[in-house]
C-alpha positions in Angstrom: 131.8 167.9 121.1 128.3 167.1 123.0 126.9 166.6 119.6 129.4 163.7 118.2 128.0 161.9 115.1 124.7 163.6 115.4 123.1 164.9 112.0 121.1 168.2 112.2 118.8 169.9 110.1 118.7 173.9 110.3 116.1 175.4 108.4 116.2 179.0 107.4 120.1 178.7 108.0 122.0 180.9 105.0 121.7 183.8 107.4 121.2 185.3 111.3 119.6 183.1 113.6 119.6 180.5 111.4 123.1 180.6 110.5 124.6 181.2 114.0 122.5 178.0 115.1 124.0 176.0 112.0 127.7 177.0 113.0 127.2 176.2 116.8 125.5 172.5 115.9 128.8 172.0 114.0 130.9 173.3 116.3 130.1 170.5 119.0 130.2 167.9 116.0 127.0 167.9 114.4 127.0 167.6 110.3 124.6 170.0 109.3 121.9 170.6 106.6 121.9 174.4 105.8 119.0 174.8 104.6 117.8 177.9 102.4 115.8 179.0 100.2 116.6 182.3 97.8 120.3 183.1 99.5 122.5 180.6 98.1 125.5 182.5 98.1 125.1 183.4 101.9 124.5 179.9 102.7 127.6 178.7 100.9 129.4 181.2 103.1 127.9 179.5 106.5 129.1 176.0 104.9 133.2 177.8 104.5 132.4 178.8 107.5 131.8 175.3 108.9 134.2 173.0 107.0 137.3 175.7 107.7 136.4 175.3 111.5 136.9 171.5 110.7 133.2 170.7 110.7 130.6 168.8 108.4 128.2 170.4 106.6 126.0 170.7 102.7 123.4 173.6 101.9 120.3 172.2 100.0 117.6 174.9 98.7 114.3 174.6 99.8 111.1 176.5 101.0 109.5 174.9 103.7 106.1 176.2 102.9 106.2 173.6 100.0 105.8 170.2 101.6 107.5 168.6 97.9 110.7 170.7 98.4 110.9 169.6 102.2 110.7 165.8 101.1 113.3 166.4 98.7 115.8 167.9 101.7 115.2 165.3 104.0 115.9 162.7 101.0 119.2 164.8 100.5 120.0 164.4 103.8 119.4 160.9 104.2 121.6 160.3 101.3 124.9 162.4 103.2 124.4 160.8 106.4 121.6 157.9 106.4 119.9 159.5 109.0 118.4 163.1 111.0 118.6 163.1 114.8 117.9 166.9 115.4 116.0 169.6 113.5 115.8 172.9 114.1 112.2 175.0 113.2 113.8 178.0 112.4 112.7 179.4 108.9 111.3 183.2 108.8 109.5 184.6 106.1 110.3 187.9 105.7 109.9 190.4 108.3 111.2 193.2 110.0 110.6 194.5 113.7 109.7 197.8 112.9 107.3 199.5 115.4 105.6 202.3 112.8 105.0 198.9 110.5 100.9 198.7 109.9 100.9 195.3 111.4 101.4 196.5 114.7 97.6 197.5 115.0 94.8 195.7 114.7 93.2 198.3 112.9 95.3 198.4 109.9 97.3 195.2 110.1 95.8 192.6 107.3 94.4 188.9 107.5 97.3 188.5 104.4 99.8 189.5 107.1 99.1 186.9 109.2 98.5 184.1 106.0 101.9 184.8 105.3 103.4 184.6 109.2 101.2 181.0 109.6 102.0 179.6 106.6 105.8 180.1 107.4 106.2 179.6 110.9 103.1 176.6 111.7 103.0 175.2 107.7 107.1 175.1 107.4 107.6 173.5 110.4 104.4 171.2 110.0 106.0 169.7 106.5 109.3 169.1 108.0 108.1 166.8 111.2 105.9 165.2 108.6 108.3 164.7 106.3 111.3 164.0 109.3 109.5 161.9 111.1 109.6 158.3 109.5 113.0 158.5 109.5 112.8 159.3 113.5 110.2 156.9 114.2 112.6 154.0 112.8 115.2 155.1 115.2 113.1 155.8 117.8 115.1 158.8 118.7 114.7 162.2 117.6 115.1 166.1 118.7 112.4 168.4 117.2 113.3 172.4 118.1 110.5 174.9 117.1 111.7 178.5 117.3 109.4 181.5 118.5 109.5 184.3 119.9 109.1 185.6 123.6 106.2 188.1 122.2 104.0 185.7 122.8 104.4 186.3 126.4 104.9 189.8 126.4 103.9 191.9 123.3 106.5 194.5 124.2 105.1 195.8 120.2 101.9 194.3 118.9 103.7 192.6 116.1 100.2 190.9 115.5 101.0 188.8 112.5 104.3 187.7 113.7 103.7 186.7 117.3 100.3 185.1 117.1 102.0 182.6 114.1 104.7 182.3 117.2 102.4 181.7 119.3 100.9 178.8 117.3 104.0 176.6 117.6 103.6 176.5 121.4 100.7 174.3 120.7 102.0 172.7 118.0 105.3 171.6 119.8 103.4 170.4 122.8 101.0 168.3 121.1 104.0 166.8 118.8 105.3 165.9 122.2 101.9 164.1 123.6 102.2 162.0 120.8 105.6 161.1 119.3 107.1 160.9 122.8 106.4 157.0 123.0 108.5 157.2 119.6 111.7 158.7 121.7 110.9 162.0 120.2 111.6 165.1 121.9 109.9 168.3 121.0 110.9 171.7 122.6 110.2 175.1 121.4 113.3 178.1 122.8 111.9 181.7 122.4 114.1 184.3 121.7 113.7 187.9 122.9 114.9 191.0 120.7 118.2 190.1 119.4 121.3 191.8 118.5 120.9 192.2 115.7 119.7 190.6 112.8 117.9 191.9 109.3 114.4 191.7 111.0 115.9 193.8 113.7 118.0 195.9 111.6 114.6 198.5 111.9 114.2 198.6 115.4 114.7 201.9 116.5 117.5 202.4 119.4 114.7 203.5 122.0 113.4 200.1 121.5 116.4 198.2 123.0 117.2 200.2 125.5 113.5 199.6 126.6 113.4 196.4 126.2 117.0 196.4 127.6 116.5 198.3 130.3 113.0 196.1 131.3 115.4 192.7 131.5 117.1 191.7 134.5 120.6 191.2 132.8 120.1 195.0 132.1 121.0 194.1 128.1 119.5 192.3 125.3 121.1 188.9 123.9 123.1 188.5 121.0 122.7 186.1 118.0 125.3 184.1 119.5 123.7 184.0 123.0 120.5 182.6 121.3 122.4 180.1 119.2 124.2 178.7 121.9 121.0 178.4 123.8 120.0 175.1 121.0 122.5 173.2 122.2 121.2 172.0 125.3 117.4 170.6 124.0 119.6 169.6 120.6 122.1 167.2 122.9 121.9 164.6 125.3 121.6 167.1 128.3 117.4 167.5 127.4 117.0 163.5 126.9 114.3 163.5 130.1 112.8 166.9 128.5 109.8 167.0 126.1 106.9 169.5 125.5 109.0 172.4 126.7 109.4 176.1 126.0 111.4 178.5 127.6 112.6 182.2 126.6 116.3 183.5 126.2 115.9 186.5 126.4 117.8 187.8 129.9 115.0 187.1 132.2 112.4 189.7 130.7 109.6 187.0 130.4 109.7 184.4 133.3 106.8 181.5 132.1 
């Protein structure tokens, strides 16, 4: 229970990543915000999930893009459990990994496909630090974990829109750690590699993985459950001497 009587906030959590990242927080103790924004019923099943395994946990509808809804989920938050000592950058907007998709040229991919990548990866997680971070600041303790994507350090498929958002948190997390370090925040980025599976990778065709697979010196991709598990250690104690940090789990492919 490495995360006894911590309170974490998971956005983007009714489903895949998200959800697998939720569960595992609670797991080791955490009470969790599942945080979601059109599935309601799937994120009711993550909280079952949770509260039969014994843990603590509340879903609370929200899209991060809109910096009033985020305000109003931290508020909810604060009300359960007076206080937020880990979040978790995790919301997608839609997307699927599909190689034949137009945004994986630059000649037919559109500036609208990459408005819509920004805006949810860099503007979602930009409103929840700002809106988070009072309440960190007054404790002068806090865990901040922006998730991306190891496509930003090697475009196995030019998913253009996609990675470069990705690649935008990198700077985002490590100048969130230059300056709210001397609060006792920490602020780490984890970037996943193609994962097994989930509905963005639902599309990816099976010559895909076993390239990518067969690139990776574990010989296999990681599951949803690998990458979850993964949080733990910049969410806990463990990372307390870390800050400004990325690193990929992904098998080894990308070495950075």
């Amino acid at each position: 229970m490495i995360l006894k009587n911590k309170v974490a906030i998971v956005t983007g959590s009714s489903r895949g990543v998200g959800a697998a990242i939720a569960k595992v927080l609670a797991r080791e103790g955490a009470a969790v915000c599942v945080n979601y924004f059109k599935s309601k019923d799937k994120a009711m099943n993550v909280i079952e999930a949770i509260q039969k395994s014994g843990g603590q946990a509340f879903a609370q509808c929200a899209d991060v893009t809109n910096a009033r809804e985020v305000d109003e989920m931290i508020a909810a938050v604060i009300r359960h459990y007076q206080k937020v000592d880990v979040v978790v950058n995790n919301a997608l907007p839609l997307y699927k990994f599909d190689p034949f998709a137009p945004y994986t040229s630059i000649e037919t991919a559109t500036w609208e496909n990459f408005v819509q990548q920004i805006d949810g990866a860099i503007k979602g997680a930009f409103n929840v630090v700002r809106s988070v971070l009072p309440f960190m600041k007054e404790r002068k303790f806090g865990k901040i974990i922006n998730i991306s994507t190891n496509l930003v350090y090697n475009p196995v498929v030019t998913y253009y829109d996609y990675t470069t958002a990705k690649a935008g948190l990198i700077g985002l997390t490590r100048n969130l750690a230059a300056e709210l370090g001397k609060y006792g925040i920490r602020v780490n980025l984890v970037a996943g590699g193609l994962l097994e599976v989930t509905d963005a990778s639902s599309v990816t065709t099976k010559e895909v993985f076993e390239l990518v697979a067969n690139q990776t010196p574990l010989r296999t991709t990681v599951s949803v459950e690998q990458f979850a598990e993964s949080i733990l250690f910049f969410a806990s104690d463990w990372s307390n001497a870390i800050t400004g940090q990325s690193i990929s789990v992904d098998g080894g492919l990308t070495m950075v």
